[in-house]
C-alpha positions in Angstrom: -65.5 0.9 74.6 -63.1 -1.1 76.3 -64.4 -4.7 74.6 -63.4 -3.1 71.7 -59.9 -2.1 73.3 -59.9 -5.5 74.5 -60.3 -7.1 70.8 -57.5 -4.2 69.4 -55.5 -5.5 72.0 -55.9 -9.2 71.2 -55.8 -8.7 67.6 -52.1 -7.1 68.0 -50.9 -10.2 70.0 -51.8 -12.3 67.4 -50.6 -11.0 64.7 -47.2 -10.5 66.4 -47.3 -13.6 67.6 -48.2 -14.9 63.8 -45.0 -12.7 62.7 -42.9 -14.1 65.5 -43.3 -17.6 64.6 -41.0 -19.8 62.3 -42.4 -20.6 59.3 -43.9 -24.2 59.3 -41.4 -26.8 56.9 -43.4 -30.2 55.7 -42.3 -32.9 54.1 -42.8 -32.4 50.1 -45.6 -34.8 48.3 -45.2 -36.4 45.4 -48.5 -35.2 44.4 -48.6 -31.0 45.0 -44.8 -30.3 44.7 -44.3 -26.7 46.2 -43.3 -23.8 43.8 -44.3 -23.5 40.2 -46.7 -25.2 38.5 -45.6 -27.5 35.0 -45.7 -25.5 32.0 -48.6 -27.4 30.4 -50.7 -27.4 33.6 -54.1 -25.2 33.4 -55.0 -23.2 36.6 -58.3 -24.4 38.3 -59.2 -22.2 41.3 -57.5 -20.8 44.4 -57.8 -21.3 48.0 -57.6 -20.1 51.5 -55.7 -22.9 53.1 -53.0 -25.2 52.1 -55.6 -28.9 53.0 -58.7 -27.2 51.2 -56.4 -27.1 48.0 -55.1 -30.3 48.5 -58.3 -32.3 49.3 -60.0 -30.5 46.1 -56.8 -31.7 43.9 -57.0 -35.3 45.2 -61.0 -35.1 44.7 -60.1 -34.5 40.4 -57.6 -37.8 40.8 -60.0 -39.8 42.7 -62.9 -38.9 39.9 -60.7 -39.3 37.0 -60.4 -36.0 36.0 -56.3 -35.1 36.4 -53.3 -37.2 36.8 -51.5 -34.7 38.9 -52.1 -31.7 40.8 -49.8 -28.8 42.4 -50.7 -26.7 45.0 -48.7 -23.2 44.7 -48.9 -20.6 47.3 -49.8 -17.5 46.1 -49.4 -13.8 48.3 -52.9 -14.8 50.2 -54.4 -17.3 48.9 -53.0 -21.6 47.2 -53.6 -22.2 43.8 -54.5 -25.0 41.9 -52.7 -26.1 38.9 -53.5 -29.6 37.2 -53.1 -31.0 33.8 -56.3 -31.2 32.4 
């Protein structure tokens, strides 16, 4: 019983301390502008971090298959748009 009081306890400090903290700003990219996709671009797939959807963007430009990717957030997941 108290491991599992033990891993409530450390589950509520993280979160708060997730909450607490001030939102990461990067520098934008050329390639995955932030925000809205182009109105012509197709929706691929979604992911669960921010460099998964990135790397599998630049993969489709490295193997020919888009020109350009974006890489929207979503509520829990990135999304990502290309034009092909």
């Amino acid at each position: 019983m108290s491991r599992s009081l033990e891993r409530a306890g450390i589950a509520a400090l993280v979160t708060a301390a997730l909450f607490a903290a001030p939102p990461a700003v990067a520098a934008p990219a050329a390639h995955a502008a932030a925000g809205r996709p182009a109105g012509d671009d197709v929706y691929r797939t979604w992911f669960t971090s921010h460099s998964r959807c990135v790397a599998a963007g630049q993969g489709g430009i490295d193997r020919g298959h888009w020109e350009h990717y974006t890489c929207s957030e979503g509520d829990w997941f990135w999304h990502l748009w290309t034009n092909r």
